[in-house]
C-alpha positions in Angstrom: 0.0 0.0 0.0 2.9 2.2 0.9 4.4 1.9 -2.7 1.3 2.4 -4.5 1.0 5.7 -2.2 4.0 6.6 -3.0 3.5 6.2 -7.0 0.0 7.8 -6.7 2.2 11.1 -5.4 4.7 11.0 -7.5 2.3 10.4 -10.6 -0.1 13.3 -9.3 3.3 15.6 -9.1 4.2 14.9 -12.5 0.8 15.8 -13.3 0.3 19.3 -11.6 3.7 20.2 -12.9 3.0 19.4 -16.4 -0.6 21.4 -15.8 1.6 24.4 -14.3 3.3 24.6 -17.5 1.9 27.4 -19.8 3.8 30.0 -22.3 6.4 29.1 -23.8 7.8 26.0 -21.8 4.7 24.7 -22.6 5.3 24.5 -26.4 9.0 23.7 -25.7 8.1 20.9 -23.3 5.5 19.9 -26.1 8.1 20.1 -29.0 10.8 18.6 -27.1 12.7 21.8 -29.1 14.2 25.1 -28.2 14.5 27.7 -30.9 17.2 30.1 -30.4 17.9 33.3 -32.2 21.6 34.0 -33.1 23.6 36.9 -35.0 26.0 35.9 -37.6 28.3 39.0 -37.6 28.3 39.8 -33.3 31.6 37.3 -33.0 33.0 36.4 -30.4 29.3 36.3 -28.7 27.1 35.3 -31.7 28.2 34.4 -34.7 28.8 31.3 -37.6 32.5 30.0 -37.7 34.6 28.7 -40.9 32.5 25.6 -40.3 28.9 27.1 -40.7 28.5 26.4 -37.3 26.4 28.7 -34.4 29.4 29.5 -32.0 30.1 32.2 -29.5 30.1 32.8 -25.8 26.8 33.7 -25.3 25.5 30.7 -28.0 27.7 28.6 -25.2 26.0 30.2 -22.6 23.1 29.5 -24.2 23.5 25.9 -24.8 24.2 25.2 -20.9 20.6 27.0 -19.9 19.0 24.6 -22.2 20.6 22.0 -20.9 19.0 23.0 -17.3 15.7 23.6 -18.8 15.7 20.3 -20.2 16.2 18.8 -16.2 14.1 21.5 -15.6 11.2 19.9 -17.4 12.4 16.3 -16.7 12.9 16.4 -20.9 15.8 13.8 -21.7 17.1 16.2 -24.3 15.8 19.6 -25.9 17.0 19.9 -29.6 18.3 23.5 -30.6 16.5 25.5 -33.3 18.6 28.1 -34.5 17.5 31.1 -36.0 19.1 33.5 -37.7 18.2 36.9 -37.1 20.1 40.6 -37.9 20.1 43.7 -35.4 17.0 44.7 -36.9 14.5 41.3 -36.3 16.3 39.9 -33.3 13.7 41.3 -31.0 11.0 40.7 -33.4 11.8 37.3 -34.0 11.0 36.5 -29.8 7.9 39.1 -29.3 6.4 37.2 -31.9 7.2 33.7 -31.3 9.8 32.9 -34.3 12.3 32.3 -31.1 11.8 31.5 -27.3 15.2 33.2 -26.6 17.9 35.7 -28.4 21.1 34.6 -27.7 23.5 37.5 -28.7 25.1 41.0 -27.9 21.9 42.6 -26.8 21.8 45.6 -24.3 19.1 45.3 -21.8 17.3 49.0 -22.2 14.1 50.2 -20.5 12.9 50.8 -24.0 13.9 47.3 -25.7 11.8 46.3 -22.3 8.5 47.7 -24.2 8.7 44.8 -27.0 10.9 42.1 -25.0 12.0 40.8 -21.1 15.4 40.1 -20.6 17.7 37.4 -18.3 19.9 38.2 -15.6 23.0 40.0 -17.1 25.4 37.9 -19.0 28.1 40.4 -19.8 29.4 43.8 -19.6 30.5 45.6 -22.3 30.8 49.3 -23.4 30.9 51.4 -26.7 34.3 52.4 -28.5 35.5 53.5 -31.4 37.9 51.6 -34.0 39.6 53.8 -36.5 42.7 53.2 -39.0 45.7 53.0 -37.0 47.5 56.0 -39.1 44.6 58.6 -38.8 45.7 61.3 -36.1 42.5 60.1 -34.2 44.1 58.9 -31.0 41.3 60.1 -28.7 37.7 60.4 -28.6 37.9 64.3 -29.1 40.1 64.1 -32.3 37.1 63.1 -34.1 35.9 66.5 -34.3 34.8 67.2 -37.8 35.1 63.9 -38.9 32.9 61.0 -40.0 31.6 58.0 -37.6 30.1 54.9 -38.6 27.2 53.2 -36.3 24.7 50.5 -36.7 21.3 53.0 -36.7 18.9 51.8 -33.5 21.4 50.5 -31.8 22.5 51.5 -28.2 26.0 52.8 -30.2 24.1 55.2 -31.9 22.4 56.5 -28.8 26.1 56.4 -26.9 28.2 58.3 -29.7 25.3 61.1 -30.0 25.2 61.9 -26.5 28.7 62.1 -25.6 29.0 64.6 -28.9 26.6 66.3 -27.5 27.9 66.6 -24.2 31.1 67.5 -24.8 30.3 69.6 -27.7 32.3 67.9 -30.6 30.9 68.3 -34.2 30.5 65.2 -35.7 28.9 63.5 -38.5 26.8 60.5 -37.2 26.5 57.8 -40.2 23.8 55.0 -39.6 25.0 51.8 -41.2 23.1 48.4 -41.0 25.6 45.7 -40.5 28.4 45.9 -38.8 30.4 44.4 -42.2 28.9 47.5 -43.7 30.6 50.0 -40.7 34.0 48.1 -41.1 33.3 48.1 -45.0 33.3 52.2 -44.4 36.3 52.6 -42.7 38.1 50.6 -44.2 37.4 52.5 -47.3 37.9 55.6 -45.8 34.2 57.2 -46.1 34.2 57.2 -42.7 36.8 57.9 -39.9 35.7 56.1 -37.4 33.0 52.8 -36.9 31.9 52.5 -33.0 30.2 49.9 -31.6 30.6 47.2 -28.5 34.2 47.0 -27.8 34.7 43.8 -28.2 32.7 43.3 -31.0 35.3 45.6 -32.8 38.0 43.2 -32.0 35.7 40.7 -33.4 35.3 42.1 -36.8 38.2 42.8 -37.1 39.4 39.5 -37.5 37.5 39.0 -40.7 39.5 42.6 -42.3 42.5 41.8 -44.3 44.8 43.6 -42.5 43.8 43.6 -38.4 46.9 45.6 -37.9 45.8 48.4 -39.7 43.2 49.6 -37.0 43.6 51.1 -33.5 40.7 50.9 -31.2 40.1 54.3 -28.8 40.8 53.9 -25.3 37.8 55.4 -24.2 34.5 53.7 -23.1 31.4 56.0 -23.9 29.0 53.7 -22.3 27.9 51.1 -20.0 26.3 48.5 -21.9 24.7 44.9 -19.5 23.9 42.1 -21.8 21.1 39.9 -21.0 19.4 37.0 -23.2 15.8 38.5 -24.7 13.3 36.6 -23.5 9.3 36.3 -24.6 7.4 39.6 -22.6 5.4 38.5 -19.4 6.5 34.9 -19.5 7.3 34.4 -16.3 7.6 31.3 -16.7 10.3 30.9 -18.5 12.3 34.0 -17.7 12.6 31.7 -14.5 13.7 29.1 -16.2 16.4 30.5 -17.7 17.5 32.5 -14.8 17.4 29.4 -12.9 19.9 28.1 -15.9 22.0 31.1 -15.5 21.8 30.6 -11.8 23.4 27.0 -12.0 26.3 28.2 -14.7 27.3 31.2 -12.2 27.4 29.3 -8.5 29.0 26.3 -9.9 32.0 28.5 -11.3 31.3 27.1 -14.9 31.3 30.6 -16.0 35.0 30.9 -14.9 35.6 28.3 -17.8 33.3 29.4 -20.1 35.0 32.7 -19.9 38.9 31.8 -20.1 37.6 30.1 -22.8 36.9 32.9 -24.9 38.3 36.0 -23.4 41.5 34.8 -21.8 43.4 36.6 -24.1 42.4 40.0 -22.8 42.9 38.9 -18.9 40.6 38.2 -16.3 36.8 39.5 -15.9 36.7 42.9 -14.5 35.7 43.8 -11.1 31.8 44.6 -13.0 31.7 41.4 -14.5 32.4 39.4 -11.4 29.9 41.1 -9.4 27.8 40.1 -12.2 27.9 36.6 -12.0 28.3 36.8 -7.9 24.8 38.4 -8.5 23.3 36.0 -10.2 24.3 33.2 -8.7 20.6 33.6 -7.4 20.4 31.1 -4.7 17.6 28.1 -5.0 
């Protein structure tokens, strides 16, 4: 009698969890699938290597919160969806269901907060500028009268408009729509200078035939937190993946993850430590 008690519980708790599922856990418990959006061009976060492959430390990041939504949802093994998706669609493709997550470069804003909901941060970045490493521009306030390069919506755009605002430096502002096309710009000399996250400078260029022949400014103009967009009121899930994020952070994975990718430009910052000390969210 004890046994069949006991199986009775355990069958009725399988039950009401499966009943407590709604949103998109639901459909991903359902599908047995995750769809993911990535960037192609945001390396080293988001991007498709020599292989055609998804790769990047966010996509890694990514992959391990699946992997603890899967336990999550006592699901053997949730298959990855990827979808591709550009600077423009990323937050389109999760409001309206084309992706349960966007797994990228993506600045948490109060505005972006309108359309999407966003994880617990994932990284730290800030804006900079790269220019040819024989202009004269050294420093941020050299680029007076000259031409910069940004991806138009982004929170680049908003970063490199505000500081020439507030230190009064006339600048031309020129919105581009790729990042290939900013590097494309400079590279050709119609612009100076192409500013975006720092480290997504170093990224592109990598793909440019000459990396030596850029210089990226010292200066930070901004303060930019990542987070993974997430589906708008699904609490549900948002849970879920910050319970992910919460296992990757107190188990010091994220020390590996990181060295991983980033170990060539030292250690994480003082801001990116308290970042994953902070969401180490205990159970």
């Amino acid at each position: 009698m004890i046994r069949i008690a006991l199986a009775l519980l355990a069958l009725f708790a399988a039950a009401a969890q499966a009943q407590s599922l709604d949103g998109r856990l639901k459909r991903i418990a359902d599908a047995k699938t995750v769809n993911i959006a990535y960037r192609a061009d945001a390396m080293p976060f988001s991007y498709t290597d020599d292989k055609k492959e998804v790769a990047g430390f966010t996509v890694d990041l990514c992959k391990r919160v699946v992997n603890s939504i899967a336990r999550q949802l006592n699901v053997p093994e949730l298959k990855i969806n990827w979808v591709l998706v550009t600077v423009q669609t990323r937050f389109d493709a999760v409001a309206k269901g084309e992706a349960d997550m966007e797994c990228g470069s993506s600045t948490v804003t109060l505005a972006r907060m309108k359309q999407v909901d966003f994880s617990s941060f994932t990284f730290v970045e800030s804006t900079g500028l790269l220019v040819k490493a024989a202009s004269a521009v050294r420093a941020f306030p050299d680029i007076a009268g000259k031409r910069i390069a940004v991806i138009g919506g982004t929170t680049n755009e908003r970063a490199v408009t505000a500081q020439l605002k507030r230190r009064q430096i006339d600048a031309t502002v020129l919105a581009v729509k790729s990042s290939d096309e900013g590097l494309a710009a400079l590279e050709s000399g119609k612009v100076d200078a192409y500013a975006s996250d720092k480290l997504l400078l170093v990224g592109a260029i990598q793909k440019a035939k000459d990396p030596k022949s850029f210089a990226l400014l010292p200066e930070s103009l901004s303060f930019e937190p990542y987070g993974i967009a997430l589906p708008r009121g699904d609490a549900g899930m948002r849970l879920a993946v910050n319970t992910g994020l919460a296992q990757v952070y107190g188990s010091g994975e994220i020390a590996e993850l990181f060295d991983s990718w980033f170990a060539p430009f030292g250690p994480p910052s003082d801001i990116m430590q308290m970042v994953y000390i902070m969401g180490a969210i205990p159970e």
